[in-house]
Structure formats: C-alpha cells, structure tokens
C-alpha positions in Angstrom: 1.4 23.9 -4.7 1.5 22.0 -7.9 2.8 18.7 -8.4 4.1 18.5 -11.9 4.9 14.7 -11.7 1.5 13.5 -10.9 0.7 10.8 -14.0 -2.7 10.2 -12.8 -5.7 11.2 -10.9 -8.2 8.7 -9.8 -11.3 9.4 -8.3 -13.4 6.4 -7.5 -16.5 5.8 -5.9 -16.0 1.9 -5.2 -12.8 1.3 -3.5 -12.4 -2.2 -5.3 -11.9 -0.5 -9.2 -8.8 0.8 -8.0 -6.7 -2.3 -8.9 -3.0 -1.4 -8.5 -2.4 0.0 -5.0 1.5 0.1 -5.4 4.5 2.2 -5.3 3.7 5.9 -6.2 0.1 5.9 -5.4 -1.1 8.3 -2.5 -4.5 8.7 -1.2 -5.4 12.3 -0.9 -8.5 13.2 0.7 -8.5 16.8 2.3 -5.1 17.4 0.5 -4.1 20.4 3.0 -0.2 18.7 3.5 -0.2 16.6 0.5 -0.5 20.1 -2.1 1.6 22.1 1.1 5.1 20.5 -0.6 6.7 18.6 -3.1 5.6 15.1 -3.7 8.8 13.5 -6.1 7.9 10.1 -5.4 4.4 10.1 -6.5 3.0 10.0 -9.5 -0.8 8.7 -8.6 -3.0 10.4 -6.9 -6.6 8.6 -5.8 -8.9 10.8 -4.6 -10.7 8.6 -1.6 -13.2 11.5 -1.1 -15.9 10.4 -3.3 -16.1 7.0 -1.4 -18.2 8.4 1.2 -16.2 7.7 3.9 -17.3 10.8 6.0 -19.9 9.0 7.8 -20.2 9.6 12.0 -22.2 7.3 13.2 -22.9 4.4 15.7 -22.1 0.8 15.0 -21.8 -2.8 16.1 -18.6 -4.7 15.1 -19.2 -8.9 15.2 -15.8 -9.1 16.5 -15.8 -6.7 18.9 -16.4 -6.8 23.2 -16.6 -3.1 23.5 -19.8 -2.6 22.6 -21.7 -0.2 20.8 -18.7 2.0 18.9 -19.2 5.3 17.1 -17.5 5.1 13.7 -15.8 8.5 11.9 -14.8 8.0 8.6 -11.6 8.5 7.7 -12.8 11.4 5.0 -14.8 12.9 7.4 -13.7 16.7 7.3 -12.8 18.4 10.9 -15.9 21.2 10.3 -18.0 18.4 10.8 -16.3 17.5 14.5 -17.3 20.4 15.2 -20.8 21.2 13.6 -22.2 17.3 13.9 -25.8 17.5 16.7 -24.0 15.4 19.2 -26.0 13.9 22.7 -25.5 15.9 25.6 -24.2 13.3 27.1 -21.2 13.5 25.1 -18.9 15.3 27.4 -15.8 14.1 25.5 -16.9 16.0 22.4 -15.2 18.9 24.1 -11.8 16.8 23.5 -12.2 17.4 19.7 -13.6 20.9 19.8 -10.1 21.4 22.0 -7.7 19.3 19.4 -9.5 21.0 16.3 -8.9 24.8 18.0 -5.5 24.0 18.8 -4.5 23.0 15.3 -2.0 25.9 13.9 -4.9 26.3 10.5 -7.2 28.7 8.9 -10.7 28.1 9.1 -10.5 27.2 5.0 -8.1 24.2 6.1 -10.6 23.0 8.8 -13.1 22.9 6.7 -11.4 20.4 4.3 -8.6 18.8 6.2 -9.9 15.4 7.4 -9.5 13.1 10.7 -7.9 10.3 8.8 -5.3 13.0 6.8 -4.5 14.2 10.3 -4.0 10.9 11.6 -2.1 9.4 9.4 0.6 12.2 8.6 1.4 11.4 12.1 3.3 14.7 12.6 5.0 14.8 16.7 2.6 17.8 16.7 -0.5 15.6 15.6 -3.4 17.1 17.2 -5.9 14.0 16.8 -4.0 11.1 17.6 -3.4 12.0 21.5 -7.3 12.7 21.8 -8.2 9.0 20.1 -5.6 7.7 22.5 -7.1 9.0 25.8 -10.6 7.7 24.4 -9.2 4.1 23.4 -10.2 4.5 20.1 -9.2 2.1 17.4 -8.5 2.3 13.7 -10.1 0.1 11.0 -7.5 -0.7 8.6 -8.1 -1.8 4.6 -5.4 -3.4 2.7 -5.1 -4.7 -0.8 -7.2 -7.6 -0.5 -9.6 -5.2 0.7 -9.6 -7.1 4.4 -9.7 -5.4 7.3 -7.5 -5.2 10.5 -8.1 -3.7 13.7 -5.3 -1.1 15.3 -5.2 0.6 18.8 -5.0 4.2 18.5 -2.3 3.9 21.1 -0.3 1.2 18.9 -0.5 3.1 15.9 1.7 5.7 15.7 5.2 4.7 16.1 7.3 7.8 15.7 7.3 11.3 13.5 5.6 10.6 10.3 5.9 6.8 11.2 3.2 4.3 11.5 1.6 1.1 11.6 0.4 1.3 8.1 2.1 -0.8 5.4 2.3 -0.6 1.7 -1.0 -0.1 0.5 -3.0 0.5 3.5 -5.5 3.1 4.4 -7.5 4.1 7.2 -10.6 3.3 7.0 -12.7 4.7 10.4 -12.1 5.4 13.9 -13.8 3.7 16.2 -14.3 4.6 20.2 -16.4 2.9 22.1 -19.9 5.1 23.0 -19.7 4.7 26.7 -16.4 6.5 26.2 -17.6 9.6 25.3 -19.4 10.0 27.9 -15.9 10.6 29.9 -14.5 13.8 31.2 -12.0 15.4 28.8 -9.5 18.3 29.2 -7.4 19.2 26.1 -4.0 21.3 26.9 -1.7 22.7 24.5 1.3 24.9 24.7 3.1 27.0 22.2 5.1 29.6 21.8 2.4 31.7 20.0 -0.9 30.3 19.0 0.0 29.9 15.7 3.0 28.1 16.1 3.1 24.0 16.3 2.6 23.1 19.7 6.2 22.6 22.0 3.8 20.2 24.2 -0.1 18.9 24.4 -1.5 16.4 27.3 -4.6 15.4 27.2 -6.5 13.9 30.1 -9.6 11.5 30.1 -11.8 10.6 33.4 -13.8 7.7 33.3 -15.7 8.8 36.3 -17.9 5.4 36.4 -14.8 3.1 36.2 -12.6 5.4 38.8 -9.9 5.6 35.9 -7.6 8.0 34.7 -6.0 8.3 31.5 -3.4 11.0 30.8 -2.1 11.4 26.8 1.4 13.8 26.4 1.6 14.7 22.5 3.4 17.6 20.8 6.6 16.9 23.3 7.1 13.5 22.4 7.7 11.5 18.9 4.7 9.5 19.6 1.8 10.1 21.5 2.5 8.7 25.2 -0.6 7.1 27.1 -0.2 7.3 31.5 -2.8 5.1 33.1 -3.9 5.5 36.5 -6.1 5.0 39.4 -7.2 7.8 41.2 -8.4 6.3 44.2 -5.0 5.2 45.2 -2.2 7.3 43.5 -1.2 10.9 43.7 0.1 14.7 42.2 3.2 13.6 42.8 2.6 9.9 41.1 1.5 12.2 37.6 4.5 14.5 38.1 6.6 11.5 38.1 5.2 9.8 35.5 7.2 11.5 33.1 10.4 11.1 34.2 11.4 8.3 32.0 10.1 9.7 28.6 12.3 10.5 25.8 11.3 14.5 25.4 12.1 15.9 22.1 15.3 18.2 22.0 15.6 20.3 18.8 15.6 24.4 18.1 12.7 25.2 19.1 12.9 23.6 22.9 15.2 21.5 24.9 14.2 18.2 26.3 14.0 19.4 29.8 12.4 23.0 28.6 9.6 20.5 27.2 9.4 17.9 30.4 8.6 21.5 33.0 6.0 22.2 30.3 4.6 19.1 30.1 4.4 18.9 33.7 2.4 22.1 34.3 0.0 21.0 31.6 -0.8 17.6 33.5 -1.1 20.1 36.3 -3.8 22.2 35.0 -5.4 19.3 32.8 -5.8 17.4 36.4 -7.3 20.8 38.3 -10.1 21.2 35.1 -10.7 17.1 35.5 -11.1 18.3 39.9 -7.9 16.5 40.9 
C-alpha cells in the first residue's frame, strides 16, 4: 500500500545523523505491516535497515551476570533464523524454526519481515515474543540520547500493540543468554486453519540442567503469559491449573473459555514432546 502523506524518507547508515526522533517519525525496517495499512499519523519514515543491525552473534555485556549472550539484531530478517549454521547444541533453535512456521505469511514476507518488526508490533498473535520469553531473553533498548536500557522479554509487552517502548525508542538487539539455547523447546500453535492468526500458542522451555520449567501461553492472551515451575515437585494437574486465573481473550473469533480448553490441551501436548 502507498502512503501518500509520507514527507520524508530517511535512510541512514549512522544512527546518530538522524537528529529529530519526534512525533511522526516511524522506523520501518522489513515494512511487511507498516505498507499492509494506512499510516495518517506519519509523515517520516527512517529506514533503520542500512544500519546493519542484522548481526547474530555472541557477546559479552559489562553489565551483565548472565554470561555469554547471543545478540540478534533487531533488522535481522526471519530467513536468516532459519538459514543461520547454528551449533548442534542449540536445541532451542527449533523454538524459532516453530514460531517462524507458525506465522500466517508467505515465504516473500519471511524473507523480509524482521525479529525486531515482529516484536515490537506486539500483535496478541505475536509469534516471537512468547519464544524470547520462555528463553529469558532481553531487549536492548536505544533512546534519543542514544543510551541504552535493558528490558526483560517478559516485561516488555504490556498489552495488544502496547509496550514498554517510549517516544523515540527502538529496539536495538535481543539478547538470550547462550547456555539458554541449549534448553529443550516445544512450540504449539492452534488455529482455526493454518492460515489464520493463531486462537492460542504455548510454548514450553526445559532447562534440563537446572531441573526448570518454563511454560509461555501467547495468541490467547493480550500479552504473552510466562508459568514457572519445578518439575521435581509439581504436577499435570499443577500446569492445568495454572491457567485458571488468566484473563483469556473473548472476541468473534473464540470465547474466553473456548480459548482456556485450547490452551490447556496445548500445555498438554507441549509437556508430552518436552517427556512430562
């Protein structure tokens, strides 16, 4: 779609020339939503794609007591989730290849869309957010001043299209720590049809060396919902319950308690693929 009240179109390659970061600037990087609809209350566009941001790779943070972290740039396009040589030993890969395959988009739009784009439409039906939640990612965050902050993927999405981000912010990079990816992941998604936006998605994330289980419901909910537990000590029933007091989305497409039963028979099968 055009968007005949774009003014101008910036395309930098330093992210410090772009001096005025105010009202009716939008970063566009994939553009796959951005272009999908009408835009009236934008009138900049700055392209961040030519920053290079599309980097995967591992890095050490002074600040940080997670250890080593692997960083994805927030330009970094979804294709290359999927096509980047990663170790063996990275069993949680198979959480993106899951998230990426469950996304209701041609293979033109995966091959530009980006993880930060996904991210930070923050859509109920997000596909990435509830995967970067189960791995206790975090989000590196620039603002004007061009100083960074430091999100929780599980503190950063605080409703439908609603997040953490203030005037003038951008995501920068994901960050989850390596010795996370070396968890078990299951990805589950339900929809009415495949190409339909999903009614409800849990993912679940074993961290068979620290006994730990983390279990993420997305596509049901506003925000993505994190359940932590301890294997060793709690129960089915203790995941079935766990749900009980979580605000289900009711709309047209599926009640509240039509999306709870579905929610529940994904943690089912999500826990039997984990071997609970």
């Amino acid at each position: 779609m055009d968007l005949h009240n774009i003014d101008k179109f910036l395309c930098p390659t330093d992210i410090n020339k772009v001096s005025d970061w105010g009202e009716g600037l939008s970063w566009v990087a994939g553009g796959t939503w951005l272009f999908s609809e009408p835009q009236p209350n934008i009138n900049t566009l700055v392209d961040i794609q030519s920053l290079g941001w599309d980097e995967i790779e591992l890095v050490n943070l002074p600040d940080s007591h997670q250890g080593k972290l692997l960083a994805i740039g927030a330009t970094c396009p979804l294709i290359k989730l999927l096509q980047h040589p990663w170790l063996c030993e990275y069993t949680a890969v198979e959480g993106f290849k899951g998230a990426i395959s469950a996304l209701s988009a041609s293979l033109k739009v995966v091959n530009v869309a980006t993880v930060g784009g996904n991210i930070c439409l923050a859509l109920s039906v997000g596909t990435l957010a509830p995967i970067m939640v189960a791995l206790d990612a975090s989000y590196e965050i620039l603002n004007r001043s061009r100083k960074s902050r430091i999100v929780a993927a599980r503190d950063f999405q605080i409703g439908s299209r609603q997040t953490l981000l203030e005037s003038g912010e951008l995501l920068r990079r994901v960050l989850i720590p390596v010795e996370n990816m070396k968890w078990q992941v299951n990805y589950r998604r339900f929809g009415i049809v495949a190409s339909d936006p999903a009614l409800a998605i849990v993912v679940g994330a074993y961290n068979r060396f620290g006994k730990k289980l983390r279990l993420v419901i997305g596509g049901s909910v506003v925000a993505p919902q994190l359940l932590e537990f301890d294997p060793r000590v709690e129960t089915g029933l203790n995941y079935m319950a766990s749900v009980d007091n979580i605000d289900f989305i009711e709309d047209a497409r599926g009640s509240a308690v039509y999306r709870r039963e579905i929610t529940q028979v994904l943690i089912r099968r999500c826990l039997e693929s984990l071997g609970f």
